[in-house]
LOLOKOL-60607 format. One record per residue (C-alpha): residue in one letter; y, x, z. Coordinates in steps of 0.05 Angstrom, whole numbers, plus 5000, padded with zeros to 4 digits. Example, Ala and Ser with C-alpha at 12.3 -4.5 7.8 and 13.67 -1.06 7.14 Angstrom:
% LOLOKOL-60607
a491052465156s497952735143
END
This chain:
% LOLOKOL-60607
x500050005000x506550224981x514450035010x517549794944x524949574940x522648854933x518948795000x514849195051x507349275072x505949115136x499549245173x501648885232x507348535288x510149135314x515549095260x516348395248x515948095306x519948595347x524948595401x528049125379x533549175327x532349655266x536749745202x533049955147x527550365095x529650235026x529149475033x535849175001x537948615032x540748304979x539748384907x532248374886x532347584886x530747224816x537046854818x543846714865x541146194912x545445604927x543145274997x538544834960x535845424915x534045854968x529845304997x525845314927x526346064927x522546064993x517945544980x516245904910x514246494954x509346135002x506445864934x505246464904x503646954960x500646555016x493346745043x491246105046x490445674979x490045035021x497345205058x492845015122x490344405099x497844215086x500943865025x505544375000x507344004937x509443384983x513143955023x517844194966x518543444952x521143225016x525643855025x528843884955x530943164965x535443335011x543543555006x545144245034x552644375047x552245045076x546445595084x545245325161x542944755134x538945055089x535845545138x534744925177x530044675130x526445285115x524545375178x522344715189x517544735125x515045455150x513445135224x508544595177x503645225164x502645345238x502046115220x506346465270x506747105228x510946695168x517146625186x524346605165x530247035175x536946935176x541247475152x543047775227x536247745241x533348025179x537748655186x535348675259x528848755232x528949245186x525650045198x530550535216x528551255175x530951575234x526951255287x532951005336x533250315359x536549835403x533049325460x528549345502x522449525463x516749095461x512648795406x511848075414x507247435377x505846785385x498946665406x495046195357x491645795415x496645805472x502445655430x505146205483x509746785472x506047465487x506748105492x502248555447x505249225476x511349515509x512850175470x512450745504x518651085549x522650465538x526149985585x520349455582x515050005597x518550315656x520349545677x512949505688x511448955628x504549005598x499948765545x498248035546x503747895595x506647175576x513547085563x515246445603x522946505603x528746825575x534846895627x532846235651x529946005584x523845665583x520945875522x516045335519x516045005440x521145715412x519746195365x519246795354x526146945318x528946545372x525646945428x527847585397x535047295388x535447255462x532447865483x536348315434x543148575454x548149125467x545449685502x547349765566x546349005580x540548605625x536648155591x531347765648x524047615627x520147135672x513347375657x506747085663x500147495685x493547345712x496046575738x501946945774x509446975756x513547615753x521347725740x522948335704x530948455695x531949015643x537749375610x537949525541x537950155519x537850475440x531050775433x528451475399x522051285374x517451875359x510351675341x506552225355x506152695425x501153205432x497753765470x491354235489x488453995547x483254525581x477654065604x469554225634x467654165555x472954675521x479754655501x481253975465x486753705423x488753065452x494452615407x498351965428x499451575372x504851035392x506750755337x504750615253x512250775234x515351115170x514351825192x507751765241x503752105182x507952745172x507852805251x500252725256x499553165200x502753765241x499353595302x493053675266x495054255241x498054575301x492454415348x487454705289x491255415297x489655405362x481655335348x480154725400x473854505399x475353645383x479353045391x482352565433x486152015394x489851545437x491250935404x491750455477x497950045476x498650145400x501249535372x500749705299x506349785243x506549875170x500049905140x499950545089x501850965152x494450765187x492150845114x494851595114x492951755178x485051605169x485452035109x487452685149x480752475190x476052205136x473852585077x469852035038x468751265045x473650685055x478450595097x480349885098x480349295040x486348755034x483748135011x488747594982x487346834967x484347004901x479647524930x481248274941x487748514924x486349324942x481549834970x483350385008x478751025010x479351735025x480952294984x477652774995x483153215042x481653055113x485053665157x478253705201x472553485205x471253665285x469153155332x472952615356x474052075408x479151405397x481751075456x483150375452x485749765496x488149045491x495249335473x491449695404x493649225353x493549165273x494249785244x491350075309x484449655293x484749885218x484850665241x480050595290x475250115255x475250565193x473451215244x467750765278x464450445212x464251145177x461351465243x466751945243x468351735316x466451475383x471050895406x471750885476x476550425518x475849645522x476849055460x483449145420x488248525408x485148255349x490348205294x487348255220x492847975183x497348305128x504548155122x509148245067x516848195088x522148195026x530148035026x532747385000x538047384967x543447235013x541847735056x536447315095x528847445090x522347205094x515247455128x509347135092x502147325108x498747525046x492447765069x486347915110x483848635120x476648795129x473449395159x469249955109x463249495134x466848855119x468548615191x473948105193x477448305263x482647775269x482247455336x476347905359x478648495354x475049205352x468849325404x469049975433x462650395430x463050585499x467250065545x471450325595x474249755633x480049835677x481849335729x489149165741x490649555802x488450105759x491849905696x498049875727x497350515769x495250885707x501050555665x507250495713x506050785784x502351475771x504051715693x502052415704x494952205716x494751885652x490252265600x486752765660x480452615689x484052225743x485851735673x477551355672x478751195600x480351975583x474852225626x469351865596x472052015519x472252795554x464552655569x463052295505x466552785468x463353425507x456753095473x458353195404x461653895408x453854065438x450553705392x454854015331x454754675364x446654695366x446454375290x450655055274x446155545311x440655245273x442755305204
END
C-alpha cells in the first residue's frame, strides 16, 4: 500500500480515530475532488464514495439507493447542513470506522512528517457491541500515559459529558485543545469509575526506542515499537542494524500497547524480518485487492520473540501475525485488540474528508483477526495490580526480568538461540 495524493492507507485507528491533532503527509486537503461541491454535491460526492469503495456490497443490509434518495431530496443552504446529512447517512452503516470530517477536524487528523503533535495522546474507537467509547492505547510518554489511562478503559464522560450516543469526531472534538489546557476524562474500568484530569501537551512521537539488554541467555537486542507512523521503518531499520554491529544473539520486539497506524509501515517492517512468504492480503468487496510478501532483504534472520497485549492493535496484529504464521517468531504476551479492518481516508473538496473502510486483512494463513484478535503462542497474563505497576507506578521494571511478559520471551527466546546454536555446531 502506498500514500497517494488522493487518499491514505491505513492499517488501523491510531490515525483516524485519534485524540491527537496532526497536520499532514502529502494529503491535500483540497483539490483532488472530481468537481467543486455545492452543499448538495458533496452529499453525492460522499455517497459516490461509500458506493464505490465500501467493504461491504450489502452497505450492512442497508438500502443505499433509498439513502441517496432521501438525502438528495433535501435543500442545503450552507455546508453545516450538508455535513449534517452526511453524517447522518454514515451513522445508517453502523461501521464506527466510516466517518466524516469536517474541515477542522480533517486537518486535525492528518500525519505530521515530523512526528509532533498536540493533545493528550490516546487512540480511541467505538466498540461494535457496547456502543462505548474506548480506549485502544495511550501512546507512550504522553499526558494520558503518565495520567494512568490504559487499554480498554471506557470513556464515560468528557468534562462532565456523558458520552453516551457521541461519536467519535465528537469525542475527539472535546478532548483536543491548546496545550497547556485540562481536559477531564471520567473513565470506566473493571465496573469501577476513575477521573483522570490531564493537561495537554504537543507531543514528539518517535516510534522506535531501543537497547542491548545483558540477560542469563546472552546479550539481546530488545526494540519498542510504539507506533506504525511515517518514519517507524527507517528507525527500525537502524535499530536493526545498530544492534546487528553489536553481534547480540536475538530479539525482543515489543509491540504491547501498540495501537497500529498506516498499513505499508507494518508492511515494511515485516520485510526487514521475513525473507520469503506473505505478509498480509487486503481483501475488498469484490475479492482481494493486494498481497503483500517479502522480498527477499530481511536485515537478520536471528531469533526472535513479539510481545503483545490488549493495547496491540491493527497494524500491530498484521506484524505480528505475519512473524507467527511464517514461524519466524514466538508471540508471547496475552490476545491483542482485534482490529482487522482497512481504512482509506481522502480530502473532499472543501477541505473536509471522509474515512471509509475498504477492506479486510487476512493473515499469510488466511486468519481473519477482526474482533479476535491474535493468540499469543505463549500467554503471559498480567493481572491489574500488575499491569498498572508495570505500566504507571514502577517504569524502570518494565522490559527486565522483574517485567513477567519480558522474562518469559527472555526464556522463550534463550530456547531458540540453543536450539540454533546446536543446528550450527552440527553442520
Amino acid at each position: 500500500m502506498v500514500i497517494t495524493k488522493s487518499r491514505l492507507v491505513l492499517g488501523a485507528t491510531a490515525v483516524t480515530l485519534s485524540t491527537i491533532a496532526v497536520t499532514s503527509l502529502g494529503i491535500h486537503s483540497r483539490g483532488q475532488a472530481l468537481f467543486k461541491a455545492s452543499p448538495k454535491e458533496l452529499v453525492d460526492e460522499v455517497w459516490q464514495v461509500i458506493q464505490r469503495q465500501y467493504v461491504d456490497g450489502t452497505f450492512n443490509q442497508v438500502d443505499w439507493q433509498a439513502v441517496r434518495k432521501e438525502y438528495l431530496n433535501k435543500s442545503y443552504t450552507n455546508p453545516q447542513e450538508a455535513y449534517k446529512s452526511i453524517r447522518e447517512m454514515l451513522k445508517k452503516l453502523e461501521d464506527p470506522y466510516t466517518r466524516f470530517m469536517d474541515p477542522a477536524e480533517f486537518k486535525n487528523m492528518q500525519v505530521d512528517t515530523s512526528g509532533e503533535l498536540t493533545g493528550i495522546g490516546i487512540t480511541i474507537s467505538h466498540d461494535e457491541k457496547t456502543k462505548q467509547l474506548v480506549v485502544i492505547a495511550p501512546m507512550e510518554d504522553t499526558p494520558a500515559f503518565k495520567a494512568g489511562v490504559l487499554a480498554k478503559d471506557i470513556i464515560l464522560k468528557i468534562d462532565g459529558k456523558d458520552t453516551k450516543g457521541m461519536d467519535t469526531n465528537q469525542a475527539v472534538s472535546l478532548i483536543r485543545g491548546e496545550a497547556g489546557t485540562q481536559v477531564s476524562l471520567t473513565i470506566g474500568r473493571n465496573g469501577k469509575t476513575k477521573q483522570f484530569d490531564i493537561k495537554r501537551a504537543r507531543i514528539e512521537i518517535h516510534p522506535v526506542k531501543f537497547s542491548e539488554k545483558k540477560t542469563p541467555v546472552g546479550n539481546l537486542g530488545y526494540i519498542r515499537l510504539n507506533q506504525f507512523s511515517a518514519n517507524a521503518g527507517k528507525e527500525m531499520q537502524s535499530a536493526i542494524k545498530d544492534l546487528e554491529r553489536k553481534k547480540v544473539a536475538g530479539y525482543i520486539l515489543d509491540l504491547r500497547g501498540n495501537p497500529g497506524g498506516l498499513l505499508f509501515s507494518s508492511v515494511d517492517i515485516a520485510r526487514m524480518w521475513i525473507d520469503k512468504g506473505k505478509i498480509v492480503s487486503t481483501v475488498e468487496r469484490r475479492g482481494e485487492a493486494e498481497r503483500e510478501e517479502a522480498n527477499g532483504r530481511a536485515l537478520t534472520n536471528k531469533p526472535l520473540v513479539v510481545l503483545v497485549d490488549k493495547g496491540s492493535a491493527s497494524a500491530s496484529e498484521i506484524l505480528s501475525g505475519a512473524l507467527q504464521d511464517n514461524n519466524r517468531a514466538t508471540v508471547v504476551g496475552t490476545q491483542t485488540f482485534g482490529k482487522g479492518l482497512v481504512q482509506s481516508v481522502r480530502p473532499l473538496e472543501d477541505g473536509s474528508g471522509l474515512a471509509v473502510t475498504i477492506a479486510h486483512y487476512y493473515t499469510p494463513n488466511g486468519r481473519d483477526i477482526n474482533h479476535k484478535g491474535i493468540e499469543p503462542d505463549v500467554k503471559v497474563d498480567l493481572t491489574k495490580e500488575q499491569m498498572e505497576d508495570l505500566w504507571l507506578h514502577e517504569r524502570d521494571k518494565l522490559a527486565t526480568l522483574a517485567d513477567p511478559q519480558f522474562a518469559k520471551a527472555v526464556e522463550v527466546i534463550g530456547k531458540k538461540i540453543a536450539v540454533k546454536g546446536t543446528a550450527t555446531a552440527e553442520k
